[in-house]
DRENDO-1510 file (C-alpha; in Angstrom, 1 decimal, always signed):
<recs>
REC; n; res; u; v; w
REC; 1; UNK; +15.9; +4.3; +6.4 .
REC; 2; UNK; +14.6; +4.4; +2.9 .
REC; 3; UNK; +11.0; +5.7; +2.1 .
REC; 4; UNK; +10.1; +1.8; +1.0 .
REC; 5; UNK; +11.6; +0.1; +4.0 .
REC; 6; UNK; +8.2; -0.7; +5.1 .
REC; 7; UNK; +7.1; -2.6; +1.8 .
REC; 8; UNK; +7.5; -6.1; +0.8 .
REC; 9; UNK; +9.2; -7.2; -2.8 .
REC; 10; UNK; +8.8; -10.2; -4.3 .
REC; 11; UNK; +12.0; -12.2; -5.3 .
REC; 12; UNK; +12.2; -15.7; -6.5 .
REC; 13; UNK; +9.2; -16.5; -5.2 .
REC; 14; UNK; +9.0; -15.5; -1.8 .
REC; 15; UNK; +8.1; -11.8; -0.3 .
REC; 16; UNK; +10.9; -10.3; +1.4 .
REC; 17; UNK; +11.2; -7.0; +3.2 .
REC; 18; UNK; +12.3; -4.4; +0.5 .
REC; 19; UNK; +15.7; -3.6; +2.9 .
REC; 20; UNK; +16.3; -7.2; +2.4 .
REC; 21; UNK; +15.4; -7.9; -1.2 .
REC; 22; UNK; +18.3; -8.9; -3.4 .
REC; 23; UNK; +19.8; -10.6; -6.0 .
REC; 24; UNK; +23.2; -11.8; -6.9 .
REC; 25; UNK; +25.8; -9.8; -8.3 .
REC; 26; UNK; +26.5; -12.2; -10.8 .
REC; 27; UNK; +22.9; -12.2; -11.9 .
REC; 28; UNK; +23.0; -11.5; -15.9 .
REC; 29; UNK; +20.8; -8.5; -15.5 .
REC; 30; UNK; +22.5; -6.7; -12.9 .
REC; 31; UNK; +26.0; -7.7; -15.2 .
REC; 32; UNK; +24.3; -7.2; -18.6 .
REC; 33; UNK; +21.3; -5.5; -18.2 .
REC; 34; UNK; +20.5; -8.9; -20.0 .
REC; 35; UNK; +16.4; -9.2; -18.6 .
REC; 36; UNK; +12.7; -8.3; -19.4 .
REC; 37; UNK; +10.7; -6.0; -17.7 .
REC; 38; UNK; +7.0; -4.5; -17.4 .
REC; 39; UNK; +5.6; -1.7; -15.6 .
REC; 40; UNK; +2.4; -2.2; -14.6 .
REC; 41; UNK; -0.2; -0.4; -12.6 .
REC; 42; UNK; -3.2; -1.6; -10.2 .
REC; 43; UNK; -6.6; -0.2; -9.9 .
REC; 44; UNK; -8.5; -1.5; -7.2 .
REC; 45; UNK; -6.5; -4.5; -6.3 .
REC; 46; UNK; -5.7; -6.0; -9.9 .
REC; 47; UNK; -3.5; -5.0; -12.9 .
REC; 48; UNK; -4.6; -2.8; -15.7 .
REC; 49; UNK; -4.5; -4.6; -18.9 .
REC; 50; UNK; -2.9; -7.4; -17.6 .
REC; 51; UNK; -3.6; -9.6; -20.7 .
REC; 52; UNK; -1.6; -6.9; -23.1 .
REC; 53; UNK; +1.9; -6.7; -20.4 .
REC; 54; UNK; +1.6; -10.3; -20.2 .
REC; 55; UNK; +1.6; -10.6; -24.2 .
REC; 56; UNK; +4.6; -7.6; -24.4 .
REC; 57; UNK; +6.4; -9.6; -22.0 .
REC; 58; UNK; +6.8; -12.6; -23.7 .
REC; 59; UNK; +7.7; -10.6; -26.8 .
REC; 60; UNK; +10.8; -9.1; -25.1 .
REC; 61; UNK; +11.4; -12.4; -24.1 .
REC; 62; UNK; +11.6; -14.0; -27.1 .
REC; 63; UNK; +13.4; -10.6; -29.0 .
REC; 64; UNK; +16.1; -11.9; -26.6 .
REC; 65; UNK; +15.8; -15.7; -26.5 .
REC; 66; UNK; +15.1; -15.8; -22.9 .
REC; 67; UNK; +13.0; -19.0; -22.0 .
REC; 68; UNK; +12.0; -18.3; -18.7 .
REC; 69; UNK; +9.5; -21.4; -18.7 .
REC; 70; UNK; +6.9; -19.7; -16.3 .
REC; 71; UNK; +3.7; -19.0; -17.2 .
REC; 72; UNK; +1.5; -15.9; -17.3 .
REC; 73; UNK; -0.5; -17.1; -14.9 .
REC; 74; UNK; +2.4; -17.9; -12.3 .
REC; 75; UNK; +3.5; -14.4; -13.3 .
REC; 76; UNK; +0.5; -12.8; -12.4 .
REC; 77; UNK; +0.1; -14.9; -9.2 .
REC; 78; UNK; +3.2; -13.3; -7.8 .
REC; 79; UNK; +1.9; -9.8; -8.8 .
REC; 80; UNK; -1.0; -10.7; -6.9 .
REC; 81; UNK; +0.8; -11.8; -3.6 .
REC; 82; UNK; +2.7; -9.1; -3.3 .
REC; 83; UNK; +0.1; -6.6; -3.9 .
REC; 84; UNK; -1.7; -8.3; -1.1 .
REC; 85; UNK; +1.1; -8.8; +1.3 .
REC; 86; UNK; +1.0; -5.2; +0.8 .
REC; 87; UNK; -2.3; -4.6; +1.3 .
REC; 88; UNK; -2.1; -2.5; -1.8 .
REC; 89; UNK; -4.9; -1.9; -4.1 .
REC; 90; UNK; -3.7; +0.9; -5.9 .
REC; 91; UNK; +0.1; +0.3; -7.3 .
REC; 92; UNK; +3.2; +1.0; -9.6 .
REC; 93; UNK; +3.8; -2.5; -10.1 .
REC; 94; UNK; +7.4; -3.6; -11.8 .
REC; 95; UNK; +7.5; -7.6; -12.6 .
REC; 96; UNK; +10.9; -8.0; -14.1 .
REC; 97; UNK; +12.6; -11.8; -15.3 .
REC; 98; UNK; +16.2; -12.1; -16.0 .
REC; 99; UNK; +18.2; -14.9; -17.5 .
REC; 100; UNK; +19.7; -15.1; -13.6 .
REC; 101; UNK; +23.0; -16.6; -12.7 .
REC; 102; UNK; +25.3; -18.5; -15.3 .
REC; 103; UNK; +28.9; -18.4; -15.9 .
REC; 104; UNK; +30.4; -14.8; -16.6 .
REC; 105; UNK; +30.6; -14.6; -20.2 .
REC; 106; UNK; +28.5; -12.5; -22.3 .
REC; 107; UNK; +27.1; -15.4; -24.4 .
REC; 108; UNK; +24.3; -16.9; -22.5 .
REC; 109; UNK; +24.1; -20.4; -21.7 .
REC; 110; UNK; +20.6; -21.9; -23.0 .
REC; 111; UNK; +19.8; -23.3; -19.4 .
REC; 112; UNK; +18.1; -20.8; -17.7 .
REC; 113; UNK; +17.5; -20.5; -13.8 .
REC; 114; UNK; +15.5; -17.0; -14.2 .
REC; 115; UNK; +15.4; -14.3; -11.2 .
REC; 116; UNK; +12.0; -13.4; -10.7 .
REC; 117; UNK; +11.3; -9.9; -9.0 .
REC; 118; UNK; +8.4; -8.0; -8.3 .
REC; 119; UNK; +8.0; -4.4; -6.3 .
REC; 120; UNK; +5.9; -2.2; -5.9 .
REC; 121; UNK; +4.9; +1.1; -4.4 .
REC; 122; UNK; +1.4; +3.2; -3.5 .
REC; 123; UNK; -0.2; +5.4; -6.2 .
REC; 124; UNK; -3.4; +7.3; -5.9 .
REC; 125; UNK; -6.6; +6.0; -6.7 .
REC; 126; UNK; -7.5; +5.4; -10.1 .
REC; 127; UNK; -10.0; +6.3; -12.3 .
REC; 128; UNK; -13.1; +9.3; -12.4 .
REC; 129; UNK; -12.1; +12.2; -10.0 .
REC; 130; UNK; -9.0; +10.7; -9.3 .
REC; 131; UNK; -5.8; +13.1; -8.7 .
REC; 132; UNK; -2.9; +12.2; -11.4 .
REC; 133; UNK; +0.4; +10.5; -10.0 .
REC; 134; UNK; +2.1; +13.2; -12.1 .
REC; 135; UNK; +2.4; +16.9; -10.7 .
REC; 136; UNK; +1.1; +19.1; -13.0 .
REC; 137; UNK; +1.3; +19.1; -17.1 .
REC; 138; UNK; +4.6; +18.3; -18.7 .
REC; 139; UNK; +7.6; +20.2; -20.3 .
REC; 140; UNK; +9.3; +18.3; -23.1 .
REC; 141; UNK; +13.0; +19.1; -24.1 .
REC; 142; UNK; +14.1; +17.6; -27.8 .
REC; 143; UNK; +17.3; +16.4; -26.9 .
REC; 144; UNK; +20.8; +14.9; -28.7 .
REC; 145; UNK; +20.6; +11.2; -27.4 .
REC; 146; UNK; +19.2; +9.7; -30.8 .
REC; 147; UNK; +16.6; +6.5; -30.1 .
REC; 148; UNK; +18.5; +3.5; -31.0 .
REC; 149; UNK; +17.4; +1.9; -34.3 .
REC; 150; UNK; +15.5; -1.1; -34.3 .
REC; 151; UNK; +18.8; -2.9; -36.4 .
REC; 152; UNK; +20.6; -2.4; -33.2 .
REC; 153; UNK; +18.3; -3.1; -30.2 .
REC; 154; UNK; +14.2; -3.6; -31.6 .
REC; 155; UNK; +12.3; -0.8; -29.8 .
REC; 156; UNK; +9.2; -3.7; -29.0 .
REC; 157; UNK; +12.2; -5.2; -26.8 .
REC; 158; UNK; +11.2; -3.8; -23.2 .
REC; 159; UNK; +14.7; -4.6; -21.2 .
REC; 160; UNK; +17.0; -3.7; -18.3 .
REC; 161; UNK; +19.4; -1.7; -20.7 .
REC; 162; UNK; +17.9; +1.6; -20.3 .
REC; 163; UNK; +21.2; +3.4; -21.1 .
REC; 164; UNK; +19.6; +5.4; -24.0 .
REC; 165; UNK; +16.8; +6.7; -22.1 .
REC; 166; UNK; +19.4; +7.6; -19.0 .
REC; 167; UNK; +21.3; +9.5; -21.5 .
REC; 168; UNK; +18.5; +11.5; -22.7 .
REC; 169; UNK; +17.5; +11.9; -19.0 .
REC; 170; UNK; +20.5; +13.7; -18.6 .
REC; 171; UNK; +20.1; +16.0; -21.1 .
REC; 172; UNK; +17.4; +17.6; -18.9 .
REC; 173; UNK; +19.1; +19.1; -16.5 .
REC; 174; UNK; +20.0; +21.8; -18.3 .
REC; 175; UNK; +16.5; +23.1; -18.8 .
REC; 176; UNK; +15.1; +21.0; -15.6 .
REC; 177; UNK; +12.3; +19.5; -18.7 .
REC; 178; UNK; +9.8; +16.9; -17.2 .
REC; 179; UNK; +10.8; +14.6; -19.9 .
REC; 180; UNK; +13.0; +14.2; -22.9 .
REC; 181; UNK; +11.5; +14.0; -26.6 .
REC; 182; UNK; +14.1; +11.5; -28.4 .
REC; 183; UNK; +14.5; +11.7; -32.5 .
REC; 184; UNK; +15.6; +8.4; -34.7 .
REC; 185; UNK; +18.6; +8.2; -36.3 .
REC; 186; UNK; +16.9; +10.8; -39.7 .
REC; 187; UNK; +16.1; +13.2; -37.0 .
REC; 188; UNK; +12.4; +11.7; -36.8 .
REC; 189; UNK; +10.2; +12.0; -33.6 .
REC; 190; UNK; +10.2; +8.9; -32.0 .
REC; 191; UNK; +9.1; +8.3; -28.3 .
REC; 192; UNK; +9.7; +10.4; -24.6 .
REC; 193; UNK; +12.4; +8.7; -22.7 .
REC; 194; UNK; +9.7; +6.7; -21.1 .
REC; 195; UNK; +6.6; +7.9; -22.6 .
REC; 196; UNK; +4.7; +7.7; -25.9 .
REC; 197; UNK; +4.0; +11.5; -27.9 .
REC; 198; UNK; +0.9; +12.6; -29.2 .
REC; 199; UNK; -0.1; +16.1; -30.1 .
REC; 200; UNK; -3.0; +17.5; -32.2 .
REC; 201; UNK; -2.4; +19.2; -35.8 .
REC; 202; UNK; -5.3; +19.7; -38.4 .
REC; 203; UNK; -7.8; +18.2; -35.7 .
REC; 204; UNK; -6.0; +14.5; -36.2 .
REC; 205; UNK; -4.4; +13.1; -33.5 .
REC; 206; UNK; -0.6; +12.6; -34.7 .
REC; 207; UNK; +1.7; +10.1; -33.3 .
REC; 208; UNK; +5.0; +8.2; -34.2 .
REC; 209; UNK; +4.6; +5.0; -36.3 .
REC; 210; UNK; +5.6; +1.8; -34.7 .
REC; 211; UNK; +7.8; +1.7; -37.8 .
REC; 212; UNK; +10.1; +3.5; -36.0 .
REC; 213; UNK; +12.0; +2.9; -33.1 .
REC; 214; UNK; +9.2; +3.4; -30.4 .
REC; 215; UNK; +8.2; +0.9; -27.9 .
REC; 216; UNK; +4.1; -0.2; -28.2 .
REC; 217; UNK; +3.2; +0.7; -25.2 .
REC; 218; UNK; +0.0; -0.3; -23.6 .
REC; 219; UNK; -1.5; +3.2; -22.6 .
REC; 220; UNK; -0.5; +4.0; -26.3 .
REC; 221; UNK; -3.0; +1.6; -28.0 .
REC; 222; UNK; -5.4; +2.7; -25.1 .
REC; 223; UNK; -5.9; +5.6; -26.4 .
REC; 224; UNK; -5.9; +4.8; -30.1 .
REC; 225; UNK; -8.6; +2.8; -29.2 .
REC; 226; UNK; -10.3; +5.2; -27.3 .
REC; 227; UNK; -9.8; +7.6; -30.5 .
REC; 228; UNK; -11.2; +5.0; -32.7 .
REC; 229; UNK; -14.2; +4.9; -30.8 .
REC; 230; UNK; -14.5; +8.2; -30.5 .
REC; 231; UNK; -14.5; +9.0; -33.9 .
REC; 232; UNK; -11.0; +11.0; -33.8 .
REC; 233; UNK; -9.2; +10.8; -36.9 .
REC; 234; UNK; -5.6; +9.1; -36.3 .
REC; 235; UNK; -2.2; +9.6; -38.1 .
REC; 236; UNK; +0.4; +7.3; -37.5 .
REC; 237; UNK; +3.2; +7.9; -39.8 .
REC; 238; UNK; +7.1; +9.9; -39.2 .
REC; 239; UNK; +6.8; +13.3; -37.8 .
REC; 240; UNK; +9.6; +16.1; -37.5 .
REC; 241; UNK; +10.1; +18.1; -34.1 .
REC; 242; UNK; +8.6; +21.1; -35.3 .
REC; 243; UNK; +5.6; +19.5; -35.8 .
REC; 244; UNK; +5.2; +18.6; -32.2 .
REC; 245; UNK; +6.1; +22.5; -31.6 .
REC; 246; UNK; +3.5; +23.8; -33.7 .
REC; 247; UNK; +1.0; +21.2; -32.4 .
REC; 248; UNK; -2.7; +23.0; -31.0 .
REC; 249; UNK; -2.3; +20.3; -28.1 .
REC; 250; UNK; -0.3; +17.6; -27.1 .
REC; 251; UNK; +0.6; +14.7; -24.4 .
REC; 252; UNK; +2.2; +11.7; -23.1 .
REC; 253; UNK; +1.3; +8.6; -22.0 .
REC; 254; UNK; +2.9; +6.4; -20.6 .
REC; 255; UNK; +1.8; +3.3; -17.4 .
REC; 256; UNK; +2.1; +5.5; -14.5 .
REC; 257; UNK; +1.0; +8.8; -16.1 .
REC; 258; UNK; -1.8; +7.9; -17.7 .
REC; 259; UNK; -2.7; +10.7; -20.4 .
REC; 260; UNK; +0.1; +14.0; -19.1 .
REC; 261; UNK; -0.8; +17.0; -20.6 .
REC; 262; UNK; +1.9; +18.7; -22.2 .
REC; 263; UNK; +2.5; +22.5; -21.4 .
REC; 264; UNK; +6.0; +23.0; -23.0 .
REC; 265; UNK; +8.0; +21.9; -25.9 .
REC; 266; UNK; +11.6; +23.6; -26.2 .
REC; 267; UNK; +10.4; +26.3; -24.2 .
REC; 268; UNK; +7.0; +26.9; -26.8 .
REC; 269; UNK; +4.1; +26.9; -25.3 .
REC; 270; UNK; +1.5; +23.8; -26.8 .
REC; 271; UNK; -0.8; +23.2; -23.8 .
REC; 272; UNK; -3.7; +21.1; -23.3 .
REC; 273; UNK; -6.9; +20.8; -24.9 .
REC; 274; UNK; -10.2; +19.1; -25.9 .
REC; 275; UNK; -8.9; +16.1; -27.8 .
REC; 276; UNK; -6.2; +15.6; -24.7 .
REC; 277; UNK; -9.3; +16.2; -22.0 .
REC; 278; UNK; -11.8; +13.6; -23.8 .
REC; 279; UNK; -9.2; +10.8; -24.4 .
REC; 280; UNK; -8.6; +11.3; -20.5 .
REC; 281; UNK; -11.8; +11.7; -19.1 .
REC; 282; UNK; -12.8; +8.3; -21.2 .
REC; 283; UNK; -9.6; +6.4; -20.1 .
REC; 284; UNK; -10.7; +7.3; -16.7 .
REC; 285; UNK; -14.2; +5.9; -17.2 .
REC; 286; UNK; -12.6; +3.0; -18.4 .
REC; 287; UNK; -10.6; +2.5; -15.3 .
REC; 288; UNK; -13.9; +3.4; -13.2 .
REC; 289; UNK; -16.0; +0.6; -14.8 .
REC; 290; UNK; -13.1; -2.4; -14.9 .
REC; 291; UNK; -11.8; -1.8; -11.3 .
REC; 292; UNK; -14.5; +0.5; -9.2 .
REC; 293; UNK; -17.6; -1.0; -10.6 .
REC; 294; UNK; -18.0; -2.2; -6.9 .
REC; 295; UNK; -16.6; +0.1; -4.8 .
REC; 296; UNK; -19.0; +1.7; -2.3 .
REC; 297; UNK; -17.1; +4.5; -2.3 .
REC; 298; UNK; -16.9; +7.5; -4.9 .
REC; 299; UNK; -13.7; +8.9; -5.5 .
REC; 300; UNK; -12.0; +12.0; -3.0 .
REC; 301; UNK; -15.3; +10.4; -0.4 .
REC; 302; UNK; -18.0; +11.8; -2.4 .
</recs>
C-alpha cells in the first residue's frame, strides 16, 4: 500500500481515491509530456499566491497553444475541493491540464478535451516558527546537463517534459548533492533543477536574469520583492559558477522549500547568512499575516 493510499486526487472533475486515480494511456501528456503544470502550496486552507500560478499557468498554456477553455476560477475551485475532501489545510498542491486524448500523432488536433488533475499531499505548517519541509540546508552540485535554451523549449513554459531536469537529477548521485545547479548553453548559471539560485557577493543579492533560460518562479519574485522592500540591493544579470562558489551566502527557492539555505557548492563551503535569514524570516511573516491572521493557535502550540 502506497504512503498516499489514504488521500483523494482530483481527476476530471471528480475526487477519486489516489489508488484509483487515472488517466488514459493515450492521454497527450502521459504520450508527450504535451501538458501544463503548477506546483502550488497551501497555508491555512488556501493557495499561496494563487493569483501569480493562475497567471504562469495560462502562460504555459499559451507558450504551447493549449486552449483548455476553463477558467481560473474553475481551476481553483477544484484545488479547493480537493483540499477539503482532504481535510488539508496545509498542502503540496500540483494542478496539472493536459491537451487529453486525441488521435496518436504528434501534431495536436485544435479540439481539445483537457484532463484535469489535481493531488496533493500534507506539509507542515506554514509561516513564523514553522519547521521547513526541507531537511536541513542544501548541497548544490554544478552539473553537465546544460538548461535548454529558450529557442528550443522557452524556460517561462512550466510543462510535463521534465527530461532536462531528470538528467541533471542524475548527475547527483555521484556526490548524493541536494540539488543540481544547471548552466546555459555559454556555461552561464541559470536555475537548480527545480529551484531558483541566489547567493550574496559585494552585499547585493545576485541572481540569474530571466534573460536566460530560467523559469519565473513565484517564490523567486517573492523575494525580490521582499528585497525591494527591504532596501537590499539586487543584481539580475548572467553569472558564472564560480561566482556562486565564492558567494558570502547563498540559497534556493523554490514552492515547497520556501527560502533553503545553501551549505555546499561543489563541495565549498558557502553557508547561510543574514541577507538569507531576513528574506526568510519576512516571507514567513508574510505567510503568518495572509493565512494565520486568524488562527487561535501560535505555531509548535505556543
Amino acid at each position: 500500500m502506497s504512503e498516499d493510499s489514504d488521500l483523494l486526487y482530483h481527476v476530471n472533475g471528480e475526487l477519486v481515491p489516489a489508488d484509483e486515480a487515472a488517466v488514459s494511456v493515450r492521454d497527450r501528456g502521459f504520450m508527450y509530456g504535451d501538458a501544463a503544470f503548477e506546483t502550488l502550496r497551501a497555508y491555512g486552507g488556501d493557495v499561496f499566491r494563487w493569483g501569480t500560478h493562475a497567471d504562469r499557468l495560462r502562460e504555459t498554456c499559451d507558450v504551447i497553444a493549449l486552449d483548455h477553455g476553463l477558467s481560473d476560477a474553475d481551476l481553483k475551485a477544484r484545488v479547493d475541493e480537493t483540499l477539503r475532501g482532504n481535510e488539508l489545510d496545509d498542502a503540496y498542491v500540483r494542478l496539472s491540464v493536459t491537451r487529453g486524448v486525441q488521435p496518436g500523432k504528434l501534431t495536436p488536433g485544435e479540439a481539445v478535451d483537457p484532463t484535469i488533475v489535481v493531488l496533493v499531499k500534507p506539509l507542515p505548517r506554514g509561516g513564523r516558527g514553522s519547521d521547513p519541509a526541507w531537511d536541513g540546508p542544501a548541497s548544490l552540485q554544478t552539473v553537465k546537463t546544460r538548461r535548454v535554451p529558450d529557442r528550443s523549449i522557452p524556460a517561462r513554459a512550466k510543462t510535463h517534459n521534465y527530461l532536462n531536469g531528470i538528467l541533471a537529477r542524475l548527475e547527483l548521485r555521484v556526490t548524493d548533492a541536494d540539488e543540481a545547479v544547471m548552466l546555459d548553453s555559454e556555461g552561464r548559471l541559470a536555475e537548480g533543477a527545480t529551484s531558483n539560485l541566489f547567493f550574496v557577493r559585494e552585499d547585493a543579492l545576485c541572481t540569474p536574469s530571466l534573460d536566460g533560460p530560467v523559469l519565473p518562479g513565484v517564490t523567486r519574485a517573492e523575494v525580490l520583492d521582499i528585497a525591494a522592500e527591504e532596501g537590499i540591493p539586487v543584481r539580475e544579470r548572467a553569472f558564472t559558477p564560480d561566482d556562486l562558489r565564492n558567494a558570502a551566502e547563498a540559497f534556493v527557492t523554490n514552492t515547497t522549500w520556501e527560502v533553503r539555505p545553501v551549505e555546499s557548492v561543489d563541495g565549498i563551503d558557502v553557508g547561510g547568512g543574514p541577507v538569507t535569514m531576513l528574506l526568510s524570516r519576512v516571507f514567513d511573516d508574510r505567510v503568518e499575516r495572509e493565512h494565520y491572521a486568524d488562527d487561535a493557535t501560535e505555531p509548535n502550540g505556543q
